[in-house]
VEXDREN-2710 file (C-alpha; in Angstrom, 1 decimal):
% VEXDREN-2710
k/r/px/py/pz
1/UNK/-88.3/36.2/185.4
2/UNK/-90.9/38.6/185.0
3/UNK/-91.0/39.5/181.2
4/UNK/-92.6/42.7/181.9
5/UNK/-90.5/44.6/184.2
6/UNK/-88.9/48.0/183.9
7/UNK/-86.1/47.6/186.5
8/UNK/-84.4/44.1/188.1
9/UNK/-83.5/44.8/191.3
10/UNK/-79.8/42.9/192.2
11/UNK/-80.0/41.9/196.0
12/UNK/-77.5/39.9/197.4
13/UNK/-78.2/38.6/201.0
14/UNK/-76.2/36.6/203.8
15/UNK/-77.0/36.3/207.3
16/UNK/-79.7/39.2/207.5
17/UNK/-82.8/38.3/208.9
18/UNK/-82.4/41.4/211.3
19/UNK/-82.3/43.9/208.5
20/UNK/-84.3/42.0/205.2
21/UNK/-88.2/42.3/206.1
22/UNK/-88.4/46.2/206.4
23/UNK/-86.2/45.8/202.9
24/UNK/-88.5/44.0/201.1
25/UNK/-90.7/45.7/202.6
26/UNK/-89.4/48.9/201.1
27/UNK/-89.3/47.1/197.5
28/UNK/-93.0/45.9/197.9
29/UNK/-93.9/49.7/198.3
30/UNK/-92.2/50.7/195.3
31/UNK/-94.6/53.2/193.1
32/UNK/-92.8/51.7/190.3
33/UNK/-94.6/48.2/190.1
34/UNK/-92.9/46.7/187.4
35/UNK/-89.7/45.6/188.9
36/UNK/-88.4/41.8/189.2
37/UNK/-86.0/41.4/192.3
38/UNK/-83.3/38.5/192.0
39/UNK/-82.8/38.0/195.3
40/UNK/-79.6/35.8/196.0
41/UNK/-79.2/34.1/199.5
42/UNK/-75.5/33.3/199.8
43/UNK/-75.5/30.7/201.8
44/UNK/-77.1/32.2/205.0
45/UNK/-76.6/30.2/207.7
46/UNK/-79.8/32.2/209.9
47/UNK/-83.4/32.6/208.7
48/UNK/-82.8/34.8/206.0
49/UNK/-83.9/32.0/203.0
50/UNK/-86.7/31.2/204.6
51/UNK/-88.0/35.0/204.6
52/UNK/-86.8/35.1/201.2
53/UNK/-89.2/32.2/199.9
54/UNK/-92.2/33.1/201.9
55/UNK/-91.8/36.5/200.1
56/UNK/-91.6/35.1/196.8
57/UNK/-94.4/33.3/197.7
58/UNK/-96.9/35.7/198.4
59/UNK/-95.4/38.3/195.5
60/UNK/-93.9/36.7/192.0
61/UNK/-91.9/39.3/191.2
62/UNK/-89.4/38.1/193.7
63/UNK/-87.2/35.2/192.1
64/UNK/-85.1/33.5/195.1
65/UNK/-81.9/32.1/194.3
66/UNK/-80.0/30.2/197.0
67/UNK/-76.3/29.5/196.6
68/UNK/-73.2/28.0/198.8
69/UNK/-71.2/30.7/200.4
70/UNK/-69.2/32.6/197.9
71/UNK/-69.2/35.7/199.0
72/UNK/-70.8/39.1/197.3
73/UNK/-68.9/39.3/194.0
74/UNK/-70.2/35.7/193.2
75/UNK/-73.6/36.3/194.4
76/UNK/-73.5/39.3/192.4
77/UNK/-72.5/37.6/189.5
78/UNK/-75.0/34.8/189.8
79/UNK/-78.1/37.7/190.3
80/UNK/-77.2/39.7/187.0
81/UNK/-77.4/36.6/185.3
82/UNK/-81.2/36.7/186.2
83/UNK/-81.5/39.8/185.8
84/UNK/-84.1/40.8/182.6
85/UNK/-84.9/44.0/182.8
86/UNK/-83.5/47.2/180.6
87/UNK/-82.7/48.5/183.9
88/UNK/-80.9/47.1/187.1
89/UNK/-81.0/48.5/190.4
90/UNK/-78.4/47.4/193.3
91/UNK/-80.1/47.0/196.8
92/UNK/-78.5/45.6/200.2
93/UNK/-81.0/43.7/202.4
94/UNK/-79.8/46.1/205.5
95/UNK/-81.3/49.1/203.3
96/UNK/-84.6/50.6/202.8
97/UNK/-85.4/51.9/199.8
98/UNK/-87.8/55.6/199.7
99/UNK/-90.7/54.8/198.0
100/UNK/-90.3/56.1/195.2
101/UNK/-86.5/55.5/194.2
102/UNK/-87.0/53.0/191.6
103/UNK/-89.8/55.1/189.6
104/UNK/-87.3/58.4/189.9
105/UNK/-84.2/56.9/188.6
106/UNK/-85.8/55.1/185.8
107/UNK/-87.4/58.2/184.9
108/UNK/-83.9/59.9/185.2
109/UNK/-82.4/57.8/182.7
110/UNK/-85.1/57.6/180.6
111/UNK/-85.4/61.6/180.0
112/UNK/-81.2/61.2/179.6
113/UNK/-80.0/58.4/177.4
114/UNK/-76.9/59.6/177.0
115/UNK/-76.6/58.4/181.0
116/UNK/-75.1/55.0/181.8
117/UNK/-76.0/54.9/185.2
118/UNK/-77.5/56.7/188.0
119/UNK/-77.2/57.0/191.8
120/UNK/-79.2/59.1/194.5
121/UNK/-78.9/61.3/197.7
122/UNK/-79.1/59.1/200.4
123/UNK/-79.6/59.0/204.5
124/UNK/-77.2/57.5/206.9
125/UNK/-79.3/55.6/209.8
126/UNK/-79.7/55.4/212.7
127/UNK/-77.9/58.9/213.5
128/UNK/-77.2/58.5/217.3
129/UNK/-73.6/57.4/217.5
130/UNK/-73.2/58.4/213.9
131/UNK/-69.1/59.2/213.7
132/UNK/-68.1/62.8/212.1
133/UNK/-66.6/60.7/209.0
134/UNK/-69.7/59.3/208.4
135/UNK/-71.4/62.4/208.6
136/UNK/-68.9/64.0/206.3
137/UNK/-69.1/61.2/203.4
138/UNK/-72.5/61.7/203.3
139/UNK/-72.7/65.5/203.5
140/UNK/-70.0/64.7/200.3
141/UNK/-71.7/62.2/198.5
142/UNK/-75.0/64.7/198.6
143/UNK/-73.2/67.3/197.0
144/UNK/-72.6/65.2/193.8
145/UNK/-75.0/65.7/191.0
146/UNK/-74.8/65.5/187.5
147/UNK/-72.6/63.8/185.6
148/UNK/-69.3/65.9/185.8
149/UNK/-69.3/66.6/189.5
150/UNK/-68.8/62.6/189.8
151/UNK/-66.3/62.6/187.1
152/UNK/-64.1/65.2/188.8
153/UNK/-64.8/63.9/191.9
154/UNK/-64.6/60.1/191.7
155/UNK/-61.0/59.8/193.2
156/UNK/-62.1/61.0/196.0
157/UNK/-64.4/59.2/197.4
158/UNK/-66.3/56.6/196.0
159/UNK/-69.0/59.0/194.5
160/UNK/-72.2/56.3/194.3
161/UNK/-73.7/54.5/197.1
162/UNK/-73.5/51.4/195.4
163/UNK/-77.0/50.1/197.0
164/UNK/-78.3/53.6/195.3
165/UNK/-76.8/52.5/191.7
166/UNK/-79.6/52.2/188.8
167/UNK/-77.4/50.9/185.7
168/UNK/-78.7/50.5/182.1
169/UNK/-78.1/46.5/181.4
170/UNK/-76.4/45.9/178.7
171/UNK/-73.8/48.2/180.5
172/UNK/-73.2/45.8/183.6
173/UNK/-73.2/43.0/181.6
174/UNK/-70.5/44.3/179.3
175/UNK/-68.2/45.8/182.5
176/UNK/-69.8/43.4/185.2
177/UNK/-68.0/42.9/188.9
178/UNK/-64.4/41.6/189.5
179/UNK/-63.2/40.0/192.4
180/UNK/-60.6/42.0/193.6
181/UNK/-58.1/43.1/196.8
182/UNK/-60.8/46.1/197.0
183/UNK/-64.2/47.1/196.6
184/UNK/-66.2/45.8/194.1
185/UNK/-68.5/48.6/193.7
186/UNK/-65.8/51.5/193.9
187/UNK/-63.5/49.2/191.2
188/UNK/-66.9/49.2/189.1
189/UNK/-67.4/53.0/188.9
190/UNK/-63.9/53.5/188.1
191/UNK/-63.5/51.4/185.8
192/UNK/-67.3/52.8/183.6
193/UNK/-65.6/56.6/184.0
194/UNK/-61.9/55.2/182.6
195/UNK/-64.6/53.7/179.3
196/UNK/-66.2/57.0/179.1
197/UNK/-69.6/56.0/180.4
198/UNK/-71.5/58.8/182.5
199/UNK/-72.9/58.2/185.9
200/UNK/-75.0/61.4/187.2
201/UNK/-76.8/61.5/191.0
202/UNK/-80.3/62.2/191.7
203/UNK/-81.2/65.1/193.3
204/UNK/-83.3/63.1/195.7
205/UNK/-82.0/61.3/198.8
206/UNK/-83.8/57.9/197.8
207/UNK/-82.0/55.3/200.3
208/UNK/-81.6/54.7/203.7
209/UNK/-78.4/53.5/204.0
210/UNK/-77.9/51.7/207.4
211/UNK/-74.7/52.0/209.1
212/UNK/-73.8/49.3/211.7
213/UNK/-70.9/47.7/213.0
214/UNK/-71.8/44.3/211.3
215/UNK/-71.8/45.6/207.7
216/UNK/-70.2/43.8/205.1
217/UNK/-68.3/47.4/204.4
218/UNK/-66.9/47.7/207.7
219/UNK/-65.8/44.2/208.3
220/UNK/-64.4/42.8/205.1
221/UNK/-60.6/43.5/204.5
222/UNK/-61.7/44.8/200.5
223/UNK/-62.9/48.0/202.1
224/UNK/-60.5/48.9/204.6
225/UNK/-59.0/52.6/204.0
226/UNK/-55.7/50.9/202.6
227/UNK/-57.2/48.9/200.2
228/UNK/-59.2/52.1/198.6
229/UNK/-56.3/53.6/197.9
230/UNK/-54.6/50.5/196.3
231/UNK/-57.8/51.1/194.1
232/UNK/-57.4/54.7/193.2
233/UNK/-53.7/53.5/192.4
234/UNK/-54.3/50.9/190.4
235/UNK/-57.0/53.1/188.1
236/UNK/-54.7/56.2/188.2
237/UNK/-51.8/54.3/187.1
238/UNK/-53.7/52.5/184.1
239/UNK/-55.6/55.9/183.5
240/UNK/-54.2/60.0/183.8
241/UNK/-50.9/58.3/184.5
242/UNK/-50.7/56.0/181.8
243/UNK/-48.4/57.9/179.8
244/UNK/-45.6/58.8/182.5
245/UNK/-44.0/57.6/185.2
246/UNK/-43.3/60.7/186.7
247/UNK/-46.4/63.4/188.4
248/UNK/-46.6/66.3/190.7
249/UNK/-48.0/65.7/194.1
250/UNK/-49.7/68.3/196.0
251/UNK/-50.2/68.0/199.2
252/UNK/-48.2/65.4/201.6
253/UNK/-49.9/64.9/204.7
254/UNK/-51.4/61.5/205.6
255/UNK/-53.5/61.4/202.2
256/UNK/-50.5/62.4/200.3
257/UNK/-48.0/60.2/202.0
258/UNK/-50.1/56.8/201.5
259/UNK/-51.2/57.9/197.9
260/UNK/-47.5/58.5/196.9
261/UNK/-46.3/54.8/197.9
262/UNK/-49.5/53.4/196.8
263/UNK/-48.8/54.9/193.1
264/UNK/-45.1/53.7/193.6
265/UNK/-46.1/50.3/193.7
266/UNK/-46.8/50.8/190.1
267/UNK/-44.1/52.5/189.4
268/UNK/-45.2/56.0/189.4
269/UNK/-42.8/58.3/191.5
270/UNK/-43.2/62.1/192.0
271/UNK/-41.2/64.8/190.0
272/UNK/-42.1/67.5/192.5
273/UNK/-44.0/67.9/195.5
274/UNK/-46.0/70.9/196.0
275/UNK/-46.6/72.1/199.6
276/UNK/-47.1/74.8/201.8
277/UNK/-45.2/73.7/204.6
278/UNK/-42.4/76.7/205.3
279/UNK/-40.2/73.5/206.9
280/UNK/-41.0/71.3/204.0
281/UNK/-40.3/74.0/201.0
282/UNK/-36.4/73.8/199.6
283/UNK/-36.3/69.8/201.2
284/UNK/-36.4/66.8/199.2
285/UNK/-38.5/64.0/199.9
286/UNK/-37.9/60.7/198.5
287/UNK/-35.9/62.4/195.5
288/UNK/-38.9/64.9/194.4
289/UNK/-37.9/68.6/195.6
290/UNK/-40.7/70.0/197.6
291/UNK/-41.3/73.6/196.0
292/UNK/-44.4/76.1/196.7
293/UNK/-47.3/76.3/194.5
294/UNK/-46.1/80.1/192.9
295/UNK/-43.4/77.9/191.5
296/UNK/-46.0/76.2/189.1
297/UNK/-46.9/79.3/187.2
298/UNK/-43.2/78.4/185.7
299/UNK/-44.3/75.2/184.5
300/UNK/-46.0/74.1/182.1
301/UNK/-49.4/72.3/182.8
302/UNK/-48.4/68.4/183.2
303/UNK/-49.7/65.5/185.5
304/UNK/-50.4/66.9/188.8
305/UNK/-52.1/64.7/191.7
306/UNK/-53.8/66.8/194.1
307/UNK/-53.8/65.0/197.0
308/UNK/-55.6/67.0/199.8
309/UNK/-57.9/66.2/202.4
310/UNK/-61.0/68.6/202.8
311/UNK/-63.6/70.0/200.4
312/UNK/-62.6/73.5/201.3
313/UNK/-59.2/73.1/200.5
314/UNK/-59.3/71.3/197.9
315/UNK/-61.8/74.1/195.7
316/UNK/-59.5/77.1/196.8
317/UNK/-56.5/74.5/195.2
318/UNK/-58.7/73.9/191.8
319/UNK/-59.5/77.9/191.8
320/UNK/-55.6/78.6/192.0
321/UNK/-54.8/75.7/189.1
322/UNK/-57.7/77.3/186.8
323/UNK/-56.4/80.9/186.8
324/UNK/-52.4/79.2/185.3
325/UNK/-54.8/77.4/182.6
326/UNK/-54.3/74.2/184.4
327/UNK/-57.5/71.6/183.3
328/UNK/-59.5/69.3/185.9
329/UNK/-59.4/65.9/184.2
330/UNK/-57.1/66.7/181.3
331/UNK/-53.5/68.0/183.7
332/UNK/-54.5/68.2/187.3
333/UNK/-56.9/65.4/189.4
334/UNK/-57.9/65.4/192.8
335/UNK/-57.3/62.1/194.7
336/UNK/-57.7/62.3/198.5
END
């Protein structure tokens, strides 16, 4: 453990020896020297320890830590554990850090204490075959910047690339990961905005995020569509729904549809349904009557779940709700 370092960096590995040399690479280049990576092999089964030692042999501040197949929550676990520094900064071994993401995020939360955690811009690589989705997230995610746009935003999307995440570390090691039936990192981020903590994006895209058919996020049940949903549930449910059982819906296409039986598995059923559907207005769907959103402006501001895909949309909506005195965060919350 390097006693002297300003940032640990967390980096899980398993089966990369593809991907992990241009990422340590990437780390070794850092501008920010005093760093201290706990690198974690978990249980690789191709070359990827080896590369790990002969890095830590030729540069100190990498600390190699080889474990039995858990999977990444475990390895996760095990890495924070080593983890020293005031800071900790999440990496993933298909990645390549910019050169200078570790000194700019530390210098982000340094000039802003009241910060718990910080992300950054990032690239999606390589771009041929990139899909339009992918393209989309990211023009998203780089749209977020300080600390409220990922508030109001953070159901979403998942609004931190988690290999971008720069956390103070007494904060991780007070919230730490869970193993869960979804994402680890998405759970994480939900669960530090539910505590109050404040999570703000740097203006600078600072990763190179990798997108291939092989990664862990497109492979590993925890992250399929369904199971991000189950997670917006579960922290809406515990969270702006707490206190009733019964919220406004707008919006009942696809994202609409599978939010409203994901929230009824806890037990949280719509009163109304807002839509502007002419075939939909005046019907009742499961129970809730569908009415148009003029009919709100007789209401009184409540729980309403805007549930609408596309950014577009979805400001016009918040416009509409701010002019009847409706609050983002405190009566209304968009979760696409």
């Amino acid at each position: 453990m390097q006693r002297d370092a300003k940032v640990s960096i967390l980096l899980p590995v398993h089966n990369a020896v593809s991907t992990l040399p241009v990422c340590l690479r990437s780390l070794a280049r850092q501008t920010e020297t005093a760093w201290h990576c706990v690198a974690v092999d978990d249980g690789s089964t191709d070359a990827s320890l080896d590369l790990l030692r002969a890095a830590a042999a030729q540069d100190p501040r990498f600390e190699v830590v080889a474990t039995p197949h858990g999977g990444l929550v475990a390895a996760l676990r095990t890495g924070l554990a080593r983890c020293g520094a005031p800071l900790v900064a999440r990496m993933d071994a298909d990645d390549v850090m910019h050169r200078h993401r570790l000194e700019a995020q530390r210098e982000m939360l340094d000039a802003a204490p009241q910060l718990a955690a910080a992300g950054a811009r990032v690239r999606i690589f390589p771009r041929a075959g990139l899909r339009d989705g992918r393209r989309a997230y990211e023009t998203w995610l780089n749209a977020l910047g300080d600390s409220e746009s990922v508030r109001r935003d953070a159901f979403v999307e998942c609004p931190v690339a988690h290999p971008t995440l720069m956390i103070r570390r007494n904060v991780i090691e007070s919230f730490g990961y869970r193993e869960t039936a979804w994402a680890e990192d998405y759970d994480l981020v939900l669960r530090l905005l539910a505590a109050g903590e404040e999570i703000a994006i740097h203006p600078r895209r600072l990763l190179g995020w990798r997108d291939s058919p092989g990664r862990l996020s497109r492979t590993a049940p925890e992250y399929r569509p369904d199971r991000f949903t189950d997670c917006k549930a579960a922290h809406l449910a515990s969270g702006f729904l707490e206190a009733t059982s019964r919220y406004l819906l707008w919006g009942y296409g696809d994202t609409g549809r599978t939010l409203r039986r994901a929230l009824a598995r806890h037990d949280r059923t719509p009163s109304h349904i807002v839509e502007l559907h002419p075939r939909r207005l005046g019907q009742r769907i499961h129970g809730a009557p569908v009415i148009h959103p003029d009919e709100l402006r007789k209401m009184r501001p409540g729980r309403l779940v805007v549930s609408v895909a596309g950014a577009k949309a979805r400001g016009l909506i918040r416009g509409e709700l701010a002019t009847l005195g409706w609050v983002d965060g405190r009566d209304f919350i968009c979760a696409a």
